[in-house]
MDAnalysis code that builds the backbone (N, CA, C; Angstrom):
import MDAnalysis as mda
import numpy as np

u = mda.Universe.empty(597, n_residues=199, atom_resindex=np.repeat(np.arange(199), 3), trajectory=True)
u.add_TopologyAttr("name", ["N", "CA", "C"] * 199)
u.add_TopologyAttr("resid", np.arange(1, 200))
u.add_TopologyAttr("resname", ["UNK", "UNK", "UNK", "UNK", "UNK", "UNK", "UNK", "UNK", "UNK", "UNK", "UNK", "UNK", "UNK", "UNK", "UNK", "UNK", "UNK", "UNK", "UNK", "UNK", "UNK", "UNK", "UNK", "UNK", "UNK", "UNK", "UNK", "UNK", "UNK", "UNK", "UNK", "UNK", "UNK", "UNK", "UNK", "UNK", "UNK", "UNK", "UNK", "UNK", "UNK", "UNK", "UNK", "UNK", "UNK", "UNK", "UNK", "UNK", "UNK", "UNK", "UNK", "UNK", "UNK", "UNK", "UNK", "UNK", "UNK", "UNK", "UNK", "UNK", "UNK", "UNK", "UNK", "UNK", "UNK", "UNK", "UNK", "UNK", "UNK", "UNK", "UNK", "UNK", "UNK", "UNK", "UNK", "UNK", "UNK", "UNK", "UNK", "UNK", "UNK", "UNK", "UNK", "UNK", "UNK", "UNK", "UNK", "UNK", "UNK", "UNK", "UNK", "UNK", "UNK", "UNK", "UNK", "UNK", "UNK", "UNK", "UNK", "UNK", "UNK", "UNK", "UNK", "UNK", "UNK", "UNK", "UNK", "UNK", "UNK", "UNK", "UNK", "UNK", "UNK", "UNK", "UNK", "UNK", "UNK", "UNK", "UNK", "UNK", "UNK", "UNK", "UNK", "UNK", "UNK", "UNK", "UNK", "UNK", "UNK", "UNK", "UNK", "UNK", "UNK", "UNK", "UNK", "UNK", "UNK", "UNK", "UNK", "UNK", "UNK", "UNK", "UNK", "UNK", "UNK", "UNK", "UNK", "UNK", "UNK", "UNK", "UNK", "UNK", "UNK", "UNK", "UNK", "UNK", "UNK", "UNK", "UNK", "UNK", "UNK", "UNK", "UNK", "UNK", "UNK", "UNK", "UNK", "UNK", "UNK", "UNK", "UNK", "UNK", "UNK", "UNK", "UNK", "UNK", "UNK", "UNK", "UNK", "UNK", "UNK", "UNK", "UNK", "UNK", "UNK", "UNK", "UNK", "UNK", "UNK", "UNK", "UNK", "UNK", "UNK", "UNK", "UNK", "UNK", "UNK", "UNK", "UNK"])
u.atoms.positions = np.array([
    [-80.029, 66.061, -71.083],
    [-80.021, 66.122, -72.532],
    [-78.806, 65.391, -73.051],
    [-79.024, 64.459, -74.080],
    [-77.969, 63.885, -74.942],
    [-76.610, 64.867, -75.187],
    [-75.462, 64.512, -75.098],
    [-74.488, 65.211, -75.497],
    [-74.287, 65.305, -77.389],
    [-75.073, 64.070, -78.029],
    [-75.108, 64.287, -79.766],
    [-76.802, 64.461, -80.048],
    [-77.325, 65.195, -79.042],
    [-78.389, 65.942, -79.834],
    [-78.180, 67.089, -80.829],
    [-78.804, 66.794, -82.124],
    [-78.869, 67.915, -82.707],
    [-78.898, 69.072, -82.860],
    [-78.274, 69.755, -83.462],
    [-77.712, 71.498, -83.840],
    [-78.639, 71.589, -84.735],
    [-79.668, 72.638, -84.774],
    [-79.859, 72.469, -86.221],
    [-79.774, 74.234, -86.453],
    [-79.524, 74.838, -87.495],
    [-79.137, 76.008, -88.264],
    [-80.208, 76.773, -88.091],
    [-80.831, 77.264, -86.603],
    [-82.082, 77.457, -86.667],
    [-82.009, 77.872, -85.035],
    [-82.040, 79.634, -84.850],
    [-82.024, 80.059, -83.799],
    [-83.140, 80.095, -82.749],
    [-82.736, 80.653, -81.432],
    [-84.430, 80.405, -80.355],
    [-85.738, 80.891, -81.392],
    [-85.220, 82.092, -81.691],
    [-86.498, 82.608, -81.802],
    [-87.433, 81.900, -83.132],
    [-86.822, 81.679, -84.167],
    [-87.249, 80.526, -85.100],
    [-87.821, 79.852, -84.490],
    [-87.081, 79.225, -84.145],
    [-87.385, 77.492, -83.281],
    [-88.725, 77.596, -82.318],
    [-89.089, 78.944, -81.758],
    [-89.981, 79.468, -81.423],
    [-91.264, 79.402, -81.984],
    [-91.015, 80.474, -83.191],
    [-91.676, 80.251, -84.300],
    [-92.711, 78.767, -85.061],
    [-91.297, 78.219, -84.980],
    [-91.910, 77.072, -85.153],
    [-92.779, 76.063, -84.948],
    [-92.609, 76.127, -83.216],
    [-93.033, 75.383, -82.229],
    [-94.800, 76.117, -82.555],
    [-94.691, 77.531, -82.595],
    [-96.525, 77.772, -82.898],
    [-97.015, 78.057, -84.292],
    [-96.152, 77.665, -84.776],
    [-96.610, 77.681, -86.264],
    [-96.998, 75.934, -86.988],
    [-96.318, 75.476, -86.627],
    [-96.405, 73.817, -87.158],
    [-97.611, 73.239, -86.330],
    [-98.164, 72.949, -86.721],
    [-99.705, 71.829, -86.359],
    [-99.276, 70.596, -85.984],
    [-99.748, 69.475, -85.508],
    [-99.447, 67.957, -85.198],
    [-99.765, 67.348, -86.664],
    [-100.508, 68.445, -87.552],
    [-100.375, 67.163, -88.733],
    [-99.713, 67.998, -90.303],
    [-98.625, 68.881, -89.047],
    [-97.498, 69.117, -90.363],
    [-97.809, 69.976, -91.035],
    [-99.119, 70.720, -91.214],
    [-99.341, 71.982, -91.286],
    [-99.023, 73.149, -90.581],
    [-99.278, 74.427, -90.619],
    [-99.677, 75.756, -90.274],
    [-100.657, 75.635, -89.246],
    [-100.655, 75.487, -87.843],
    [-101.172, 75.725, -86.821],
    [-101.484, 76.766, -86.091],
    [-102.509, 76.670, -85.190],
    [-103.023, 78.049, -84.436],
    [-102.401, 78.775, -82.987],
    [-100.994, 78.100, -83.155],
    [-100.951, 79.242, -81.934],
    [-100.603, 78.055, -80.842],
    [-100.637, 78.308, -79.522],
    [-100.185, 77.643, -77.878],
    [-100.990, 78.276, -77.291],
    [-101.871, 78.363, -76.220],
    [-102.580, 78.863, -75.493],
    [-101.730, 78.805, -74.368],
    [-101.192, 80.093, -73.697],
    [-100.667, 79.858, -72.307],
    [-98.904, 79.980, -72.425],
    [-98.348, 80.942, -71.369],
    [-97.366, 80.688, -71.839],
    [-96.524, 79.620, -70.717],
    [-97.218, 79.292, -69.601],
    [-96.708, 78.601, -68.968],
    [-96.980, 77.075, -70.055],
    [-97.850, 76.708, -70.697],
    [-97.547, 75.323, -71.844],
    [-96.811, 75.337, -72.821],
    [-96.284, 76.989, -73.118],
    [-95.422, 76.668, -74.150],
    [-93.834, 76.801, -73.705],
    [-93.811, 77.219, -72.554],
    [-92.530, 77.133, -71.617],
    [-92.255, 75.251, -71.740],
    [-93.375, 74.863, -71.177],
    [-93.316, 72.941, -71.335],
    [-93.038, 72.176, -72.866],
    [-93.908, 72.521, -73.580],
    [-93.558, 71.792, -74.787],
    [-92.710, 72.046, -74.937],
    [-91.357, 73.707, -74.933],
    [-89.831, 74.101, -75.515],
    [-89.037, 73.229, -74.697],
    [-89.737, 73.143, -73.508],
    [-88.463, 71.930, -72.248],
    [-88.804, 70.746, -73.208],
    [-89.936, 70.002, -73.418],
    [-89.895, 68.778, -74.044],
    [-89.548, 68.581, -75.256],
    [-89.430, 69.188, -76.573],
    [-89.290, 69.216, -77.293],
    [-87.725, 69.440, -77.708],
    [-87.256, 69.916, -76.461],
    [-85.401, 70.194, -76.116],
    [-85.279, 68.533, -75.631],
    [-86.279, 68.005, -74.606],
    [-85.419, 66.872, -73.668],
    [-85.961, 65.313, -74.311],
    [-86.995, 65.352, -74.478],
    [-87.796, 64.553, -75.854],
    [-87.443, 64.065, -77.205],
    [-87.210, 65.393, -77.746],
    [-86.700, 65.267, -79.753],
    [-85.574, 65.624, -79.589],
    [-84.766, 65.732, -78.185],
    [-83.372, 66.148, -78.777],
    [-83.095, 67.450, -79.577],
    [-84.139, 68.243, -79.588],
    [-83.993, 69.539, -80.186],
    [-83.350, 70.439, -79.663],
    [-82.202, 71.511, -79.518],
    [-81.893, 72.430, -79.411],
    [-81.359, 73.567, -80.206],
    [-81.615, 75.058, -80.184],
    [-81.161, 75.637, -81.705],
    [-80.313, 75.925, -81.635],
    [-79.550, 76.160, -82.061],
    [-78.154, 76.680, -82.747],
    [-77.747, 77.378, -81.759],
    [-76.708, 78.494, -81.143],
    [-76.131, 79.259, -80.291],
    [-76.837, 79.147, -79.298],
    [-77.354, 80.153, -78.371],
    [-77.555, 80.338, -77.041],
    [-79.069, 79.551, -77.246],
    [-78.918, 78.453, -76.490],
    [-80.342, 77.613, -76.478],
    [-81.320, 78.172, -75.297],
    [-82.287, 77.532, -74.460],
    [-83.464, 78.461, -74.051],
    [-82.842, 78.340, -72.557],
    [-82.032, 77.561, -72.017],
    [-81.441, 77.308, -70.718],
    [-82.410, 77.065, -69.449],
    [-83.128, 75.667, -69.705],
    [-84.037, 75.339, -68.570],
    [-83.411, 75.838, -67.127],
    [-84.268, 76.128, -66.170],
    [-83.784, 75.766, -64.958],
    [-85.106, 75.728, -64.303],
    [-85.356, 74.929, -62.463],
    [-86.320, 74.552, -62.282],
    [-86.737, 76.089, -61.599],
    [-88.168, 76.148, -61.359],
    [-89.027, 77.207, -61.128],
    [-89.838, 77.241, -60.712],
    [-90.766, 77.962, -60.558],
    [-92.379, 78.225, -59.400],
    [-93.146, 76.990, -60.446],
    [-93.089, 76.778, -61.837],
    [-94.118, 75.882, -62.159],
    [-93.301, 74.568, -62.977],
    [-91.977, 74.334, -62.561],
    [-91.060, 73.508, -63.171],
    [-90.268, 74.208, -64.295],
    [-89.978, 73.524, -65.296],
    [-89.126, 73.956, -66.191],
    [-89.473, 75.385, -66.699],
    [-88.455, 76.497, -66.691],
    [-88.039, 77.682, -66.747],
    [-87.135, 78.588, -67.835],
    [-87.446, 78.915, -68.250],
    [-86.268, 79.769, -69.306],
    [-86.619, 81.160, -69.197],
    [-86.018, 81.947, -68.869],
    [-86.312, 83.670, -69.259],
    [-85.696, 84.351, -70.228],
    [-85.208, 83.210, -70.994],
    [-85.574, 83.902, -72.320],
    [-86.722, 83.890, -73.508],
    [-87.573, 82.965, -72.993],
    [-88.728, 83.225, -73.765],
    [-89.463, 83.991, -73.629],
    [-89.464, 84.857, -72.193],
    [-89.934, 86.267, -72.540],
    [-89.591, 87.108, -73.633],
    [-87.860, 87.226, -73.363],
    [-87.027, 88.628, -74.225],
    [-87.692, 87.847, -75.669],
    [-87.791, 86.482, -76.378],
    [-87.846, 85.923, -77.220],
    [-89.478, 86.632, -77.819],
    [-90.221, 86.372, -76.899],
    [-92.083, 86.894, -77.389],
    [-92.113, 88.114, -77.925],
    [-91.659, 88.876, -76.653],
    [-91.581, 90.565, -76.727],
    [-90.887, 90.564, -77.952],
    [-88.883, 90.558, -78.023],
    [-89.172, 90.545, -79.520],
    [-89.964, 90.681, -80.969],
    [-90.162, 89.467, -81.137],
    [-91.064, 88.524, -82.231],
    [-92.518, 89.501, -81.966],
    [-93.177, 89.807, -80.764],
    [-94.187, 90.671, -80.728],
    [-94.185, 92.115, -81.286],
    [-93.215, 92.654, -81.138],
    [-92.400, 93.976, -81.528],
    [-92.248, 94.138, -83.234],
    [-91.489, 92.776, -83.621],
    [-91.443, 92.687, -85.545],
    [-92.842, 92.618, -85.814],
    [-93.758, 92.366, -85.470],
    [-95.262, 92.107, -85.656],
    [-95.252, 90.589, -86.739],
    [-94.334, 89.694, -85.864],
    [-94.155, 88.524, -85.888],
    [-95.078, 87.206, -85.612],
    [-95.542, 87.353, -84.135],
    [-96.670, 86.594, -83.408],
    [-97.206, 87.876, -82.547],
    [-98.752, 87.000, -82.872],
    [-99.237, 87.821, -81.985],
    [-100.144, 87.418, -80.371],
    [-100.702, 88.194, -79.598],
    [-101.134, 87.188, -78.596],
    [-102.518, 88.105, -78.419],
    [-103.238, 86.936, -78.239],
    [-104.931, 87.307, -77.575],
    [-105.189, 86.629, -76.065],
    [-106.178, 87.490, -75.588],
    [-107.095, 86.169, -74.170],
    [-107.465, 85.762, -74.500],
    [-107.176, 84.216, -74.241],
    [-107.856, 83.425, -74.453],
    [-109.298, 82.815, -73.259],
    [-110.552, 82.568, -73.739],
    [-111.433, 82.259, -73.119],
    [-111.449, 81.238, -73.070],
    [-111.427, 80.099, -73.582],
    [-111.925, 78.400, -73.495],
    [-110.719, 78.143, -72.310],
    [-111.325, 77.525, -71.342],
    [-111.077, 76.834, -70.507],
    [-109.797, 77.533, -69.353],
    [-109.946, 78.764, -69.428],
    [-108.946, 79.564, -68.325],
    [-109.200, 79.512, -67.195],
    [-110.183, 79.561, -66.681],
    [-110.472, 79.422, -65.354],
    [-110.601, 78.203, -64.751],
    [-110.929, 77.307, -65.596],
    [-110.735, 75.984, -65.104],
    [-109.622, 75.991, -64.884],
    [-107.999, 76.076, -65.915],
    [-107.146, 75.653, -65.892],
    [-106.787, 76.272, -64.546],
    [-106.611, 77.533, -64.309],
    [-106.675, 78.250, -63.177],
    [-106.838, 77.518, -61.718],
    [-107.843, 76.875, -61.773],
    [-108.330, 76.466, -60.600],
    [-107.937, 75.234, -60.221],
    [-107.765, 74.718, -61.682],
    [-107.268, 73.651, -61.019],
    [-105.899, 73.359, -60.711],
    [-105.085, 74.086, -60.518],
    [-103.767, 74.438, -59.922],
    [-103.699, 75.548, -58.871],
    [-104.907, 75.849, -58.955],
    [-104.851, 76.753, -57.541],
    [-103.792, 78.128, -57.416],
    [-103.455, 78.483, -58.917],
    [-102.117, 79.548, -59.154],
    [-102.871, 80.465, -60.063],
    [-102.474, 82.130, -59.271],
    [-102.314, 83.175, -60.542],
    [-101.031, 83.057, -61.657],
    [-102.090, 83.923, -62.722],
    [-101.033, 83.261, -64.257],
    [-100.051, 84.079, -63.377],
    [-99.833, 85.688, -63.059],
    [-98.632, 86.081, -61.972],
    [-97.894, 85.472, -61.604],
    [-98.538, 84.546, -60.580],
    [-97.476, 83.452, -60.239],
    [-96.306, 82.552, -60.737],
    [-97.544, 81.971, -61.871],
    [-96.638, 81.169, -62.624],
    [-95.494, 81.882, -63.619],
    [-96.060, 82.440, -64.287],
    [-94.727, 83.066, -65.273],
    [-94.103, 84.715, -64.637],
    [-94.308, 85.144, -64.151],
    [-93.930, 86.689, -63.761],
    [-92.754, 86.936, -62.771],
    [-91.441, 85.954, -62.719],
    [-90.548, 85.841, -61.166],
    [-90.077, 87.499, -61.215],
    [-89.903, 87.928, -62.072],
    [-89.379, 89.474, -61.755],
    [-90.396, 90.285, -61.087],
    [-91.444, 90.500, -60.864],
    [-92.387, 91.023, -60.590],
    [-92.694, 90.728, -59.016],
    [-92.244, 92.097, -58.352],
    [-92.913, 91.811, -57.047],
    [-94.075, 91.412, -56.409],
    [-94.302, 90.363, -55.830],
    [-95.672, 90.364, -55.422],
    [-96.631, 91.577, -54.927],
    [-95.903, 92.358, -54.101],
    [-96.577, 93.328, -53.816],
    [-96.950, 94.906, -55.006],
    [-96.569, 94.202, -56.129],
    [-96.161, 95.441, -56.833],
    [-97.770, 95.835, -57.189],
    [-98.378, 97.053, -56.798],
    [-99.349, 97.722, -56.993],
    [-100.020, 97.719, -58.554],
    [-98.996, 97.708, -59.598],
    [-99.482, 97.866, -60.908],
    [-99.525, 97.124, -61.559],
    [-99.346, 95.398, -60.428],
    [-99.842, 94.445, -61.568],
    [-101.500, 93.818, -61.272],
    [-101.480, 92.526, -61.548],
    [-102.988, 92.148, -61.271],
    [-103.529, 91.792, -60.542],
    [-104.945, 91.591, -60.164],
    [-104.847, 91.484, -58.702],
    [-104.863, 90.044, -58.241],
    [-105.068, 89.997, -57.342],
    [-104.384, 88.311, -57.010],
    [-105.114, 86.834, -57.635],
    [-106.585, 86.946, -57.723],
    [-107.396, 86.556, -58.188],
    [-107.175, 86.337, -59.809],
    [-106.302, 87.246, -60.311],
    [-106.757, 87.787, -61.901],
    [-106.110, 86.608, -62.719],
    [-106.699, 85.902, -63.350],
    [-106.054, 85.036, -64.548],
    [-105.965, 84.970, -65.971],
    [-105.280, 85.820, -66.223],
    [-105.364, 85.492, -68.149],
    [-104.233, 84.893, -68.815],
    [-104.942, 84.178, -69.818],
    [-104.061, 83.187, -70.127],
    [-104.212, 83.905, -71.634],
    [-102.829, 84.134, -72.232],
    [-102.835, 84.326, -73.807],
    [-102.654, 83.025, -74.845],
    [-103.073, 83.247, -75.570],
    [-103.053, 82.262, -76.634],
    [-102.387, 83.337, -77.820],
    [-100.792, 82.585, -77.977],
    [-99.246, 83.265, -78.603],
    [-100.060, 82.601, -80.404],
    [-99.652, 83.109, -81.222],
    [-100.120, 82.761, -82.439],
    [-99.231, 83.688, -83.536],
    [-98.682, 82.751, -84.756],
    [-98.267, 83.855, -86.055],
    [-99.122, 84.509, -86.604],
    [-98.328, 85.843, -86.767],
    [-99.249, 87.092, -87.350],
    [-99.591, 86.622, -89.166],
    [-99.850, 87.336, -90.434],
    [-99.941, 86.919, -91.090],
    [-98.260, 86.970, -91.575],
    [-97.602, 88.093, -91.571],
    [-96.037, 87.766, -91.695],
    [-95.305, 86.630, -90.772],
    [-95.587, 86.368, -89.808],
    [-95.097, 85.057, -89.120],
    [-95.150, 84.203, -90.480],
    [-96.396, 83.743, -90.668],
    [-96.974, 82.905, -91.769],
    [-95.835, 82.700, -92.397],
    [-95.708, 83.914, -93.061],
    [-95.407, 83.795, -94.589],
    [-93.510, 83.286, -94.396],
    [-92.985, 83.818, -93.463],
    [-91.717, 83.431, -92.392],
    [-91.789, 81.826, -92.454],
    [-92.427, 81.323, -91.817],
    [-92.555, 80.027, -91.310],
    [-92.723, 79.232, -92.384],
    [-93.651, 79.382, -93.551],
    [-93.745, 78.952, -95.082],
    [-92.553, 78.732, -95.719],
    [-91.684, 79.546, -95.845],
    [-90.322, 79.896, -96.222],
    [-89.539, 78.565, -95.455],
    [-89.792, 78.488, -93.884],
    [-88.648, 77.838, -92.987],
    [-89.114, 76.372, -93.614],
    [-90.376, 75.873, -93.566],
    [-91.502, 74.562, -93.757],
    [-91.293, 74.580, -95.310],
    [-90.336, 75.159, -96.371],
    [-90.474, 75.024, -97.753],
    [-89.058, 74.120, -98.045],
    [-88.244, 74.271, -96.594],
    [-86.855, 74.002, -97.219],
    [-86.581, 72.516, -96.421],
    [-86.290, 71.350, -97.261],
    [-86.208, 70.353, -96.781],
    [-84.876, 69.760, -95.590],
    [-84.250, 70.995, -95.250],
    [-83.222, 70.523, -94.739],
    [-83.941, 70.828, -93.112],
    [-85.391, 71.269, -92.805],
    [-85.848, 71.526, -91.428],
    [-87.142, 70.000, -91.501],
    [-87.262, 69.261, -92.285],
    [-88.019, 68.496, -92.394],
    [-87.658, 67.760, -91.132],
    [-86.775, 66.906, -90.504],
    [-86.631, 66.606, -89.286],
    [-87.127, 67.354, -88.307],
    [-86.604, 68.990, -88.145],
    [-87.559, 69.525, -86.869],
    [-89.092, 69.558, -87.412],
    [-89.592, 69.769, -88.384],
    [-90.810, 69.833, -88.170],
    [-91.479, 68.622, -87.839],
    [-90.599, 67.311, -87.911],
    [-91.567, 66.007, -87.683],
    [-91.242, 66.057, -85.833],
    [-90.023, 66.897, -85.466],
    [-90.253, 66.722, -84.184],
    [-90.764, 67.073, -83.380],
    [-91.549, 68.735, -83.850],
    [-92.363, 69.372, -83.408],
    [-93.447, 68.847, -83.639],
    [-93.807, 68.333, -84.812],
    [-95.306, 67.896, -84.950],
    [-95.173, 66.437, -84.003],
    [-94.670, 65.467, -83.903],
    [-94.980, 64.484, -82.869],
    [-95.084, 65.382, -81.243],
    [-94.409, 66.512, -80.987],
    [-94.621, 67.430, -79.924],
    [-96.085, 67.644, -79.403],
    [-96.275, 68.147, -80.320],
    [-97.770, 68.619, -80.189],
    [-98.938, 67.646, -80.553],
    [-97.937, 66.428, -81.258],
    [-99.509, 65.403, -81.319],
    [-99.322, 64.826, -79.942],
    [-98.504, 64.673, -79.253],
    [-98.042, 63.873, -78.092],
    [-98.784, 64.545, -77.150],
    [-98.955, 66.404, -76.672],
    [-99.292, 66.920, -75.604],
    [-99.750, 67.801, -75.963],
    [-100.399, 67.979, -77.726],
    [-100.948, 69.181, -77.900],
    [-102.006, 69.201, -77.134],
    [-103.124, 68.158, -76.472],
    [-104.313, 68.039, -76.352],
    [-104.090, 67.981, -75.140],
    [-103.485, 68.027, -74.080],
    [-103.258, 68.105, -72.861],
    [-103.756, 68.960, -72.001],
    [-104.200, 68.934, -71.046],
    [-104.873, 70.378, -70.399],
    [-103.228, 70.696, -69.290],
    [-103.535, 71.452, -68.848],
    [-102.261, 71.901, -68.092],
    [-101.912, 71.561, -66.995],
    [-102.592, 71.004, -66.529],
    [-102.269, 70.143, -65.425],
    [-102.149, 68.691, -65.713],
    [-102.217, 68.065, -66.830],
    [-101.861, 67.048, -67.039],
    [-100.796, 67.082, -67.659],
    [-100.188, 67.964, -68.147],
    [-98.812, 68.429, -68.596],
    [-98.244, 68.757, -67.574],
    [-98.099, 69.830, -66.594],
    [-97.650, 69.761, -65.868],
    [-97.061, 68.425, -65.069],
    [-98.246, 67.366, -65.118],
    [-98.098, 66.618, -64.118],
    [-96.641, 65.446, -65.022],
    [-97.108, 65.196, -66.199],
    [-95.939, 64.499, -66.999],
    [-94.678, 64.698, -67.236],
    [-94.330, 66.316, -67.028],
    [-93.169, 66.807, -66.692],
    [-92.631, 66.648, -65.191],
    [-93.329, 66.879, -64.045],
    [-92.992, 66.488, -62.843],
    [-92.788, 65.208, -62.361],
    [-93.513, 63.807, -63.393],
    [-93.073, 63.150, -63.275],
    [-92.305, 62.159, -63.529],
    [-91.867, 62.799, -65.228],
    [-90.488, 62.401, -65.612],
    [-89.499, 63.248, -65.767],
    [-89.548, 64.534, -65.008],
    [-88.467, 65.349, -64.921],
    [-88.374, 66.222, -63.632],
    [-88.471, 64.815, -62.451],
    [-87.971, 65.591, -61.069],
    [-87.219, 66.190, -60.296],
    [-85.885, 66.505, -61.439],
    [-84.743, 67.613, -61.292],
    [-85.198, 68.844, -61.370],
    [-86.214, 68.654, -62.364],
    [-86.929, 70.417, -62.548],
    [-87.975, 70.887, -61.652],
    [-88.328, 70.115, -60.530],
    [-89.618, 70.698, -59.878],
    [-88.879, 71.017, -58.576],
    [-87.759, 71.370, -58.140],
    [-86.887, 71.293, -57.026],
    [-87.707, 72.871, -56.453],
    [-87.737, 74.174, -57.554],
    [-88.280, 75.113, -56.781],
    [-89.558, 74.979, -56.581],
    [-90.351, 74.469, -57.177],
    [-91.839, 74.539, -57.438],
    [-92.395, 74.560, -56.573],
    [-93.783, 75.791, -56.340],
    [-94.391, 75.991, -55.440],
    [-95.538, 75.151, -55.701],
    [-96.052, 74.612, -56.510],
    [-96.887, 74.090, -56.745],
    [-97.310, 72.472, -57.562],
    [-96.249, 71.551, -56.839],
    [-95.658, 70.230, -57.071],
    [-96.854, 69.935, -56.624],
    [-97.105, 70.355, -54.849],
    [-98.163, 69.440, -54.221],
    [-99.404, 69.041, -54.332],
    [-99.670, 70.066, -55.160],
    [-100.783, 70.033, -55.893],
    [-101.177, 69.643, -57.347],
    [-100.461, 69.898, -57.841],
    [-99.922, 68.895, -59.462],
    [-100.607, 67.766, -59.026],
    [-99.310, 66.931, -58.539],
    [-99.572, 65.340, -58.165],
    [-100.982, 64.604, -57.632],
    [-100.882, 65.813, -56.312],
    [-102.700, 65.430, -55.508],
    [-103.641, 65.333, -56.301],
    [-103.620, 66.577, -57.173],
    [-104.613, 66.664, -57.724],
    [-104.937, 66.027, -59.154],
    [-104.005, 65.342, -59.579],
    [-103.834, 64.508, -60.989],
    [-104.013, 63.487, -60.200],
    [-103.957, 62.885, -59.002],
    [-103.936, 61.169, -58.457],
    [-105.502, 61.090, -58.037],
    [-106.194, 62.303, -57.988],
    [-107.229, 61.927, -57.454],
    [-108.834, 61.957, -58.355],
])
């Protein structure tokens, strides 16, 4: 990351906010499906637009599916808690995505969670949420999108999501692994990324 990338007056969880509230065409959008894609767009949209928020930023590091932050958990839960965003299962295209990485969602986002731990899912199990503002998110985000001094992040988020909104996850995946091969150092699932995007 640039050492004069931008500060802007606008903490994680905002910036959060933002990222599923803004559309690619600068509107009020529906949400991220997945939280392993919205883990990717916050890395790109940090290493990309030069975006980072204000104080304690999201602190990539590499991981079971590349770029990593654990604070976008404490960040969801939060924001889930104010009845901020909310999250559903999503059906369109989970099991594909699933398969074609050959990973439980477990896998990918859950490192605290023992594998063996009895009370989570079973190995097979894949659900993918689709994160979305509640109607108070909305009205939050209206407020942030009213004041012209965030007009820069929102054009950087919206080129974000016009750039990789349409991406399936393994083709995201694969664009991050292959312009950001510092971050796939833990990744259990590089070998298959690549194979399976080359072929």
């Amino acid at each position: 990351m640039r050492s004069d990338s931008p500060k802007y007056s606008i903490g994680r969880r905002d910036l959060l906010m933002m990222l599923l509230g803004v559309s690619a065409q600068r509107g009020v959008g529906e949400g991220i499906g997945g939280i392993t894609r919205l883990q990717k767009l916050l890395f790109l949209l940090e290493h990309e637009e030069h975006v980072t928020p204000a104080g304690e930023g999201f602190t990539f590091e590499p991981y079971k599916a590349g770029p990593y932050s654990s604070k976008l958990y404490d960040d969801l839960e939060f924001l889930e808690n104010l009845g901020l965003i909310g999250r559903q299962v999503a059906a369109e295209g989970t099991e594909e995505e699933a398969s074609e990485i050959d990973f439980t969602f477990e896998d990918l986002i859950e490192p605290e969670r023992e594998k063996d731990d009895p009370s989570g899912p079973a190995p097979d199990a894949y659900e993918e949420h689709r994160f979305y503002l509640t109607e108070a998110g909305v009205q939050k985000i209206q407020q942030l999108l009213a004041d012209e001094a965030y007009k820069p992040l929102v054009d950087s988020i919206s080129r974000i999501k016009s750039r990789y909104g349409q991406y399936s996850l393994n083709d995201l995946l694969y664009h991050v692994y292959t312009k950001y091969p510092d971050m796939t150092t833990e990744s259990e699932i590089k070998e298959q990324v690549l194979r399976r995007r080359r072929s």
